[in-house]
N, C-alpha and C positions, 0 to 999 in steps of 0.2 A: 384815582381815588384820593392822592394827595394832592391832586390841585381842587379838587373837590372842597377834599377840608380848609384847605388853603384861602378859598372863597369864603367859606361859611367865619369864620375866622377875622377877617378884612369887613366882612359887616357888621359883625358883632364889635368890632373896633370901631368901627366910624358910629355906631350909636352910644358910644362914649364920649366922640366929639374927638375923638384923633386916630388917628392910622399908626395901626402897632405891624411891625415885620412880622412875618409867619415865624422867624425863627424865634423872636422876644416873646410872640402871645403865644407858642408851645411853650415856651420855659415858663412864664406867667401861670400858665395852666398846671403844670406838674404842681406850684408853690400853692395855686388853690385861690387863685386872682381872677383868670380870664375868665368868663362867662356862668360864673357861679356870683353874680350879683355883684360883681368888680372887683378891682385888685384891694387882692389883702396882702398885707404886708406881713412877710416871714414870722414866724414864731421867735418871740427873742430868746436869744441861748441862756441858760442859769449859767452865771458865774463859778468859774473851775473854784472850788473850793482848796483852801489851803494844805491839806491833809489827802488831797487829789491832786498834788503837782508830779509832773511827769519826776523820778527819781532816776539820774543818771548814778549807773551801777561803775564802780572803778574797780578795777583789776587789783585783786590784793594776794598776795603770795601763801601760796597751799598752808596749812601750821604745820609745826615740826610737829612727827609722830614717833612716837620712842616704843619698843619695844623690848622686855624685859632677857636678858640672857646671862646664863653662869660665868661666874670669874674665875676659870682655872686657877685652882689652888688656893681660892681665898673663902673666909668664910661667910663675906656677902656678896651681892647680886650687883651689877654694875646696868646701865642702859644705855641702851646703842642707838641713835638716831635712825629711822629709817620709815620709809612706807609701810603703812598698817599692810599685813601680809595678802594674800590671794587662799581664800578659803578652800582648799581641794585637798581629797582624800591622801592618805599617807602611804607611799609603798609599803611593801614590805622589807624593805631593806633598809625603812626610814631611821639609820641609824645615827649615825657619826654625827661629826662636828655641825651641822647643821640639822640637825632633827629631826630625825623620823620619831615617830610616836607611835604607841599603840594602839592598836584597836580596842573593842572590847568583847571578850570571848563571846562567843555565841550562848544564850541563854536566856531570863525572862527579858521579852522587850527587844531582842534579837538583836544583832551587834550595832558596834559604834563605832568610827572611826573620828580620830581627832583629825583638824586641818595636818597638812603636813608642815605649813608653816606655825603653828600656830603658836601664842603667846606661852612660853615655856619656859619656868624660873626653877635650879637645882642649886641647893647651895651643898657647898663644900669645904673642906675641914681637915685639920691635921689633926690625927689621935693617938693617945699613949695606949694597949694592948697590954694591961697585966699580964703577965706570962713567967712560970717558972727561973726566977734567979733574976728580972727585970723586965723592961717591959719593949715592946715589940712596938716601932714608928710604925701606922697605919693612915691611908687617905679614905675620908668618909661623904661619898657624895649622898644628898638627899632628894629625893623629887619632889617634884613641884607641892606634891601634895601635904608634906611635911612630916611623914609616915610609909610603913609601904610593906613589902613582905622582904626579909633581909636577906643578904649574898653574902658570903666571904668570896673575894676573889684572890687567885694565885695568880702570880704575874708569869707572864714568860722567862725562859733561862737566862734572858737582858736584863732582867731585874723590875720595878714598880718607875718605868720611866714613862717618857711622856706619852708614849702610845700605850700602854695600860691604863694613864689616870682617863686616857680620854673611851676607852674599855669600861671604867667605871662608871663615869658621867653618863655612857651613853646607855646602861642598865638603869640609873637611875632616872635616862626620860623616859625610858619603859614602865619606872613606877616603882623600882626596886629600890630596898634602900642598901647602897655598895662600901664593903669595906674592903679596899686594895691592902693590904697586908705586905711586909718585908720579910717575904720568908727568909734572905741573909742576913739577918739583925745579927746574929750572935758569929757568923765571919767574915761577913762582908757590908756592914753597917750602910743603907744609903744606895746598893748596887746601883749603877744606871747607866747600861752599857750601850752608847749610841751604834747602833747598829747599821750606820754606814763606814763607819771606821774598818780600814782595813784589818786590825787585829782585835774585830768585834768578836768572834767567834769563837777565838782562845782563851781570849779573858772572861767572854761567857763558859764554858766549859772548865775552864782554872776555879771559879768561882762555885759552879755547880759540883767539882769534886769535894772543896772543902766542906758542903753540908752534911750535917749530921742527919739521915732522913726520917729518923725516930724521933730527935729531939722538934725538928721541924711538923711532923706530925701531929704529936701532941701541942703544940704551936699552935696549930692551925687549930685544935679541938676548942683551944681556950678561944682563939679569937670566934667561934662560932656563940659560945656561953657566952663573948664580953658584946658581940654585937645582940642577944637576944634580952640582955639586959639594957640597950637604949630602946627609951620611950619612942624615937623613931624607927624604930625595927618590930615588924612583928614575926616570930618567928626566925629561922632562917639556916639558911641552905647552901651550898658548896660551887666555886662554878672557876673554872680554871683552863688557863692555853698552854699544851705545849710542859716544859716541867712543871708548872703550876697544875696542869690539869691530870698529871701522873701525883700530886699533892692532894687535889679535890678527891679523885681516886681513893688515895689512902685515908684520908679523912673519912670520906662517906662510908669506907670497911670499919673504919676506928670508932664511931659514931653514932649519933642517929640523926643525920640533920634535913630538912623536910624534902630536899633534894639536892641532884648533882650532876650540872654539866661538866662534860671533859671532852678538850678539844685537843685530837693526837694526842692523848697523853703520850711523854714519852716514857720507854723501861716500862710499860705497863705489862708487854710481855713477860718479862721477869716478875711479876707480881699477878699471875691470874687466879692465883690460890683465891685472893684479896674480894673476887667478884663476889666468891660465893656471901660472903657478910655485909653485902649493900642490901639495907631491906626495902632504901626509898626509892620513889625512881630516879631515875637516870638514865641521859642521853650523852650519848656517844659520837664524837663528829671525827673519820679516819677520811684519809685519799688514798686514792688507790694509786697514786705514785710516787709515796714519803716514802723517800731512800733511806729514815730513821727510824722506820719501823718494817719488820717483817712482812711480806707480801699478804699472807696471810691474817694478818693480826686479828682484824675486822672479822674474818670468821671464829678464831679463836676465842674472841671477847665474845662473840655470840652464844658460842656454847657454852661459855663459864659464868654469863648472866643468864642463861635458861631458865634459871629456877627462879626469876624475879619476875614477874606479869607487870612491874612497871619500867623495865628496862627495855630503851630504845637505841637504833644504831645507824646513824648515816653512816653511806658512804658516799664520796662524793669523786666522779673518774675526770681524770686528768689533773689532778689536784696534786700536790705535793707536801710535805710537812709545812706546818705556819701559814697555809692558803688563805688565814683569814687577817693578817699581816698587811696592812696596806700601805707599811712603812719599810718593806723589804724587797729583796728579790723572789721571795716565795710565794709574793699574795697573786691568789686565783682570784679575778674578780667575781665570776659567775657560782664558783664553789662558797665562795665569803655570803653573798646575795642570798644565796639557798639555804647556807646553814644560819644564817642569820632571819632568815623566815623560817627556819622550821624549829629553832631556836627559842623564837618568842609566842608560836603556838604551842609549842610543848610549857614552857613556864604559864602561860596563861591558862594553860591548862588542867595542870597539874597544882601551881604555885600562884595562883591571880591576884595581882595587886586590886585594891578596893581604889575604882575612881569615883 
């Protein structure tokens, strides 16, 4: 068949008046030459237009992307160079120095969760604390949102040192707005008892004997009144670790503030009289192996908040006093995680910041 065509081809060329190869009068033929009334010469090409030049692309270096984060202890926002973050849901443990964030409680429009990296600016602040006879050093973190439902926090028996402010900070990514208070203003101006030191422990205790727990009490009453009066606080409520959280305690008895976490308080056993006059709720975070408190405690506190329908009580096994501690020898990680999720369901529950 192809020498067939091959022929037919080779005649069709010699009544031209020349011998074209089979392979030239195929190509001829594709272009629209050979035996379609003779060769026509190719369509000429349009001139590549100026605005149609091939554009060679050059390699140019990513931008810098900045990303907004808190200044410990300052009262504005610094930015930190880095890759725009990876959008992905937030554990529940999304706490500490890098960010966990809240969700949003369940209700119209069903929940929400923030990136868990996501862009997050709290500014913070040193505050004066009117308080009887003077006035009381407080640190005030704000969240992002510039407003929020307000904390008074108690610090630990170490005093308002740098693992309490960063306790603050991390309530205020939750949306709260925190005021870390000195409960030793009036004997121990300043506490801040590094608690790797070997004689952390005595001087935390030397310290905790000299408070006056009444005068500190009432302390605490005011700095709830001085935090409800910033325009950045709405309302606001009690939340304390540890002797601070044996302070929250006494406060929320003393009081009426719109709630109150307490973490081990401690001595609280010696004060269970004190349940019966918490009206708000309050949650309760014990281990079942704090050698600082009675075996029993957690049951105890159960039956002496009975009469409250808003009081709640972890407990959390294998834990020990200050499990949520993750600058000591006490921190439980798995205990910290759980009460730290059950932590921020109960507030949001009860206490929900408006995002």
């Amino acid at each position: 068949m192809h020498r067939r065509r091959a022929g037919v081809l080779r005649e069709r060329a010699a009544d031209l008046g020349r011998l074209v190869p089979p392979g030239v009068a195929r190509q001829r033929r594709r272009v629209g030459g050979v035996g379609r009334g003779g060769d026509r010469p190719p369509a000429p090409r349009r001139p590549r237009l100026a605005h149609r030049r091939r554009r060679r692309w050059r390699a140019r270096p990513a931008p810098e992307r900045r990303r907004a984060v808190a200044r410990p202890g300052g009262g504005r926002c610094h930015r930190v160079a880095g890759r725009r973050p990876r959008l992905v849901a937030a554990p529940d443990h999304a706490l500490g120095g890098r960010a966990g964030l809240p969700g949003r409680p369940p209700g119209r429009g069903g929940p929400r969760c923030r990136p868990y990296n996501a862009r997050v600016t709290i500014a913070t602040r040193l505050v004066e604390v009117p308080v009887e006879g003077g006035s009381m050093g407080a640190f005030l973190a704000v969240p992002e949102a510039g407003s929020g439902p307000g904390l008074v926090l108690f610090p630990e028996i170490f005093g308002a040192n740098r693992h309490m402010r960063g306790r603050a900070e991390q309530l205020a990514r939750w949306g709260y707005t925190t005021l870390l208070v000195d409960s030793h203003w009036r004997s121990d101006p300043g506490l801040d008892v590094d608690e790797h030191d070997a004689d952390a422990m005595p001087q935390a205790l030397a310290a905790a004997g000299r408070l006056d727990r009444d005068r500190v009490v009432e302390d605490g009453v005011r700095a709830v009144a001085y935090l409800r009066s910033l325009p950045e606080a709405r309302d606001a409520g009690v939340f304390g670790y540890c002797l601070g959280g044996m302070l929250a305690y006494l406060v929320a008895a003393a009081d009426a503030p719109a709630v109150a976490v307490c973490y081990y308080p401690s001595g609280s056993d010696e004060r269970l009289d004190a349940a019966a006059d918490i009206e708000c709720p309050v949650l309760f975070h014990f281990g079942d192996a704090d050698g600082f408190l009675p075996p029993d405690i957690a049951d105890q506190m159960r039956a002496a908040t009975s009469g409250n329908p808003g009081a709640e009580l972890q407990v959390h096994a294998g834990a020990g006093h200050a499990f949520d501690n993750d600058d000591s020898a006490f921190h439980h990680a798995e205990a910290r995680e759980a009460a730290a999720r059950q932590t921020r369901e109960f507030l949001h529950r009860v206490f929900p910041p408006a995002w």
